[in-house]
C-alpha positions in Angstrom: -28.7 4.8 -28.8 -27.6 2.3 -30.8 -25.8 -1.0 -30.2 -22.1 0.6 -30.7 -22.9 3.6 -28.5 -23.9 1.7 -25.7 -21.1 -0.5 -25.9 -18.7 2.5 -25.8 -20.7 3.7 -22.8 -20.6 0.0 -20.8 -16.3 0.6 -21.4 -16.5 4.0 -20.4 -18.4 2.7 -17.0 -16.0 0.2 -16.7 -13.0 2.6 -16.8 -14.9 4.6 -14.3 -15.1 1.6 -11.6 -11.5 0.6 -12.2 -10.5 4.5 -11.4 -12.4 4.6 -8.4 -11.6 1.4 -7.2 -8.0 2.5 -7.6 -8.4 5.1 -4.9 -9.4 2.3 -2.3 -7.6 -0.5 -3.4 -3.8 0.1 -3.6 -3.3 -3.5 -3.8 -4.1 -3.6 -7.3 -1.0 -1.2 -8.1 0.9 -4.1 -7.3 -1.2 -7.3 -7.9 -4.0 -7.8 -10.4 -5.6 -10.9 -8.8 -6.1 -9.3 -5.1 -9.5 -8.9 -4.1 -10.2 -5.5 -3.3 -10.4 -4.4 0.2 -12.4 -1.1 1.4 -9.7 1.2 2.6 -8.8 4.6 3.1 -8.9 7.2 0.0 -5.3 7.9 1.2 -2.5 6.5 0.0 1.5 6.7 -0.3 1.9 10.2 -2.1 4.4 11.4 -4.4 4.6 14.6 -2.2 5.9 14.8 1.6 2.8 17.2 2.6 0.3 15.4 4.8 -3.5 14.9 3.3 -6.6 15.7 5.5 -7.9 12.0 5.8 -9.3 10.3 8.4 -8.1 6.3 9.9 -10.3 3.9 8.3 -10.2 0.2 10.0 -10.1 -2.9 7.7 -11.8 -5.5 10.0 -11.2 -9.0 9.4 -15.1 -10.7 9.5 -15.3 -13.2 12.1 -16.5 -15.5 9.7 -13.5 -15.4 7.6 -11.0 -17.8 8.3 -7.6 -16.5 9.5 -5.1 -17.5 6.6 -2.4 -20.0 7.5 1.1 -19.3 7.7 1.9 -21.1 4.3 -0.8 -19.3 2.5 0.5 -16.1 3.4 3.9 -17.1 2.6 2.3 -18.1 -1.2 0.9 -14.3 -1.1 4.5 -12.8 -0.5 5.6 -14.8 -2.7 3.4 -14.0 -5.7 4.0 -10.1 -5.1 6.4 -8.8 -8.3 9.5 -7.6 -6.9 10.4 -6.7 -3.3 12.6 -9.1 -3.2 14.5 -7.9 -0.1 11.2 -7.0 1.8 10.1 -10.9 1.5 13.4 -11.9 3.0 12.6 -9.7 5.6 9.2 -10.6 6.4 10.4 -14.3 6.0 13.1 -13.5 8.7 10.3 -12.1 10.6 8.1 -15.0 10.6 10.4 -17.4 11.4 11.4 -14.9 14.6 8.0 -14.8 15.6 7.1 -19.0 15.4 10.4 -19.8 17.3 9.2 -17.3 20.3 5.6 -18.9 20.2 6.9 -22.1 19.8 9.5 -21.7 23.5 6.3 -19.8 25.0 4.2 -23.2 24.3 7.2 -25.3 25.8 7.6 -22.6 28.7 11.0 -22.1 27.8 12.1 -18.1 28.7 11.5 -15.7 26.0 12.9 -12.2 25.3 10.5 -9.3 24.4 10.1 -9.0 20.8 10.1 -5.7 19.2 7.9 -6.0 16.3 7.1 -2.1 15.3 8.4 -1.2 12.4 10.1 1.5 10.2 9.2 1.4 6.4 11.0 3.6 4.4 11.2 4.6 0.2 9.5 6.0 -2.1 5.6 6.5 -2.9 4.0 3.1 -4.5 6.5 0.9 -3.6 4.2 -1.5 -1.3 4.6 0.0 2.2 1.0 -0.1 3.1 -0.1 -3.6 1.4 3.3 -4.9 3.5 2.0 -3.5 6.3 -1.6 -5.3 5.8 0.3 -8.7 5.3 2.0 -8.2 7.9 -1.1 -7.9 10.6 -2.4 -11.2 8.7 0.7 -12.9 9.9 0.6 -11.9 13.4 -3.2 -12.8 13.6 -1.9 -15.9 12.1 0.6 -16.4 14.5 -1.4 -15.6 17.6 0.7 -12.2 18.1 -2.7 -10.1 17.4 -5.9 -10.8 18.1 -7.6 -9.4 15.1 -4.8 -9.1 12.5 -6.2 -5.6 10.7 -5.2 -2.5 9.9 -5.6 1.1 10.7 -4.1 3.4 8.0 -3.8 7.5 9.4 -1.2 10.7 8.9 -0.6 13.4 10.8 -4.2 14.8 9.8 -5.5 12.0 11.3 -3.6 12.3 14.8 -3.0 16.3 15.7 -5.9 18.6 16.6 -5.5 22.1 16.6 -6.3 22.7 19.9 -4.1 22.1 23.2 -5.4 18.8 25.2 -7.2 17.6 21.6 -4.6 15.8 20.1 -4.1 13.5 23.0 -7.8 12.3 22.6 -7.4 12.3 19.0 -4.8 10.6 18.7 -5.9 7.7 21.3 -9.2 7.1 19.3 -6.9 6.1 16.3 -4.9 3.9 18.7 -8.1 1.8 20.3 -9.3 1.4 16.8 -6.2 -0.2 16.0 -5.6 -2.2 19.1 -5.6 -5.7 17.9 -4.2 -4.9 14.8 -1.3 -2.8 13.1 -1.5 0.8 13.0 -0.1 2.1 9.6 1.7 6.3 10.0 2.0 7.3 6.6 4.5 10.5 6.4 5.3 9.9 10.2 8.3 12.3 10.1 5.1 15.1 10.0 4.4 14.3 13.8 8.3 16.2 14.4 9.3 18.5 12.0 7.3 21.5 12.5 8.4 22.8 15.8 9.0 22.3 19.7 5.3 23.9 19.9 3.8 21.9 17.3 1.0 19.8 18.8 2.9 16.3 16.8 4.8 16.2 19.8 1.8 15.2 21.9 0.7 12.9 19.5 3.7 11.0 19.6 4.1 10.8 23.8 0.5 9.5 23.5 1.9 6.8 20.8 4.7 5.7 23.0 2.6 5.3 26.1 -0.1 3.5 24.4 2.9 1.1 22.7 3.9 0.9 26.3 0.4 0.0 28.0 -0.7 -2.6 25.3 2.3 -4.0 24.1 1.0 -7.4 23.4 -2.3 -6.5 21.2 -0.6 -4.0 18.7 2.0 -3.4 16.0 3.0 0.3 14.8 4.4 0.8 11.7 6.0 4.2 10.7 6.2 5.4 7.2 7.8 7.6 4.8 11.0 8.7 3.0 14.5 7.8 3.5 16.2 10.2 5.0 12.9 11.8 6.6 12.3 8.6 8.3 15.5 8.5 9.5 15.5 12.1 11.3 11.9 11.3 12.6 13.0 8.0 14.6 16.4 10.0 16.3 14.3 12.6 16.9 12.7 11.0 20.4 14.7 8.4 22.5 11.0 6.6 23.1 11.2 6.2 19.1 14.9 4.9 19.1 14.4 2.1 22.2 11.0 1.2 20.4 11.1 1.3 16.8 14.7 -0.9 15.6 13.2 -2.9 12.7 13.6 -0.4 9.5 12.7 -2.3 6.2 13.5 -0.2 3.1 11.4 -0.8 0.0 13.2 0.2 -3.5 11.8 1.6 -6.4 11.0 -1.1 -9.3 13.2 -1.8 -12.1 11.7 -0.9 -15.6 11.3 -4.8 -16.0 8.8 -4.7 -12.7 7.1 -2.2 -13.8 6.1 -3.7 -17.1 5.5 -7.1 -15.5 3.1 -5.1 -13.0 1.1 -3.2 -16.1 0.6 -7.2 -17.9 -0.6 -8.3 -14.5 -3.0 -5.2 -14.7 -4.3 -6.5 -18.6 -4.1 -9.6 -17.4 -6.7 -9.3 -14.4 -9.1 -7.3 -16.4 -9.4 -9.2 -19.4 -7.0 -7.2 -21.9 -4.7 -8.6 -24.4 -1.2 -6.6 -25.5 -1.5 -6.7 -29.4 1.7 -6.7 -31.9 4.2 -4.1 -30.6 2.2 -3.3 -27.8 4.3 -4.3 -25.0 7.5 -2.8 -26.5 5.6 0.2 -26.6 4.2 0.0 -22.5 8.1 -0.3 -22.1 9.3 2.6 -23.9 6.5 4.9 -22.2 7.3 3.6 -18.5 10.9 4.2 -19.3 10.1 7.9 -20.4 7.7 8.8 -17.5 10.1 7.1 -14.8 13.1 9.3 -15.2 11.9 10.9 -12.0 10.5 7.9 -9.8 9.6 10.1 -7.1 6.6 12.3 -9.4 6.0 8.5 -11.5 5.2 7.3 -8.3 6.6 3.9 -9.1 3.8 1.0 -9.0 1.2 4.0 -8.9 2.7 5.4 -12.2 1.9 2.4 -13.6 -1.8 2.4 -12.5 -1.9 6.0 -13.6 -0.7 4.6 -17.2 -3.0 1.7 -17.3 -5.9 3.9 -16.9 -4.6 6.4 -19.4 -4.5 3.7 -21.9 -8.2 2.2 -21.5 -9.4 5.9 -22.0 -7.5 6.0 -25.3 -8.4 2.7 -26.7 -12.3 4.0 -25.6 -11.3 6.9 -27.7 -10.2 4.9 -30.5 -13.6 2.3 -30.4 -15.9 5.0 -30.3 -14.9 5.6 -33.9 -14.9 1.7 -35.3 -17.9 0.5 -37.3 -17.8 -3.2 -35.6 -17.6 -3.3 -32.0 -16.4 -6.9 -31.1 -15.1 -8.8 -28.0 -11.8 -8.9 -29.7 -11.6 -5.1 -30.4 -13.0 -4.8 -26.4 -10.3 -6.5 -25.2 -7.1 -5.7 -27.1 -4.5 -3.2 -26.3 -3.0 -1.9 -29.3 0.0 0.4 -29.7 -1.8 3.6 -30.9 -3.4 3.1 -27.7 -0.3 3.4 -25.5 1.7 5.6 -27.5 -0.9 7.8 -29.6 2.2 10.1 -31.1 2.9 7.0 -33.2 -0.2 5.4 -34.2 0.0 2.6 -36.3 
């Protein structure tokens, strides 16, 4: 193997990693400088059928120091777009320190409701919200370990009678402490009066019920699916009255959120280049459903790095520069340069 070969092979590898990182780490759809957290292989799909995947807890280490308010705030902050979900969450915070705040002062408190209905389409930051958002309430003393449980309806409903109940409360201690994450919720209630769901949601609301002050439940799915799922049980309605709604990203967004992706792996755009990432989001996004939004734009990213691998297997030279730029016979290969 000569020197050019195994260069080809070490960018090959590397595309490899990044893919299968990309399965565990949807953080990086989003936000090229997050380190990458072990997770579940699930994510936010660009189809309303539930995947067979089982909770996986994030644990924060003891050792790690919990983040202060302000650095979390900076985190928020540094996300591309959601600009109404960091208003939200802002809202949220401030809520949350002016209840602590009369607790420490023993001044009477109401009961905060802090479960939460997240709504929109696949890849538009439900899940890494919801992991902020058990940081902050570890932060703020509201949970005591501040991580999070990600399930769906595989992960809850057995298919025997009397199962799900135990199933279903297995997820729950795992997540007590913390913020348990229902992807595709609505799947608990819309497949029958005799569907086992059911159970699995009376064992939510009495567990929400029991431990009140140690856990957050966030629900999650589509618009008008999430809507039908909540008025579809009053213990959903009296519990579950803070609905955030995450929008699809703007074609500027998306671009910013592919450069953020070059920018954290070491790639440079080259002449034309990031006309051209712009003129292929804009063609795969006329459907953002199927594009899957911040996901697409993974998708894309990876798509790219196979075709420049493609394109440097040929070259004589193999340099750092040629490793490293992105070129627009890479992005768009129907009009190579």
């Amino acid at each position: 193997m000569d020197k050019k070969d195994e260069i080809i092979n070490l960018q090959l590898e590397l595309i490899r990693t990044m893919t299968e990182n990309n399965l565990r780490n949807l953080a990086g759809d989003f936000w090229g400088n997050t380190p990458t957290p072990k997770t579940s292989v699930k994510e936010e799909k660009n189809t309303p059928q539930p995947v067979d995947t089982k909770p996986v807890e994030e644990p924060v280490p003891a050792e790690e120091p919990v983040p202060s308010i302000d650095e979390l705030k900076a985190e928020l902050e540094s996300y591309i777009g959601l600009e109404a979900i960091k208003k939200e969450v802002e809202s949220l915070i401030n809520m949350v320190t002016v209840h602590k705040l009369r607790e420490q002062h023993g001044l009477p408190v109401v009961d905060l409701s802090l479960h939460m209905v997240f709504s929109g389409n696949p890849g538009t930051g439900k899940t890494m919200i919801a992991r902020l958002m058990a940081k902050i309430y570890r932060s703020l003393g509201i949970l005591s370990k501040g991580h999070l449980v990600e399930v769906d309806r595989s992960g809850l409903v057995a298919g025997y009678v009397g199962q799900t109940a135990i199933k279903t409360q297995k997820v729950l201690e795992s997540a007590l402490g913390g913020v348990l994450f229902i992807d595709e919720a609505y799947a608990l209630s819309d497949k029958g009066d005799n569907d086992f769901g059911h159970e699995a949601i009376d064992t939510i609301l009495k567990y929400m019920e029991d431990h009140r002050d140690d856990i957050v439940i966030v629900v999650a799915g589509y618009d008008g699916l999430m809507d039908d799922f909540i008025h579809s049980n009053p213990g959903l309605e009296s519990r579950f009255n803070r609905f955030l709604h995450f929008d699809d990203y703007t074609l500027d967004e998306m671009v910013a959120i592919f450069k953020m992706r070059c920018d954290s792996n070491k790639y440079i755009l080259g002449e034309g280049a990031e006309e051209a990432v712009r003129s292929l989001i804009k063609q795969e996004n006329e459907n953002a459903v199927s594009f899957g939004n911040a996901r697409g734009v993974r998708n894309l990213f990876e798509d790219v790095l196979v075709r420049q691998a493609g394109r440097l297997a040929k070259a004589e030279n193999i340099t750092v520069e040629l490793l490293t730029e992105l070129r627009t016979e890479d992005i768009l290969p129907e009009n190579p340069q």
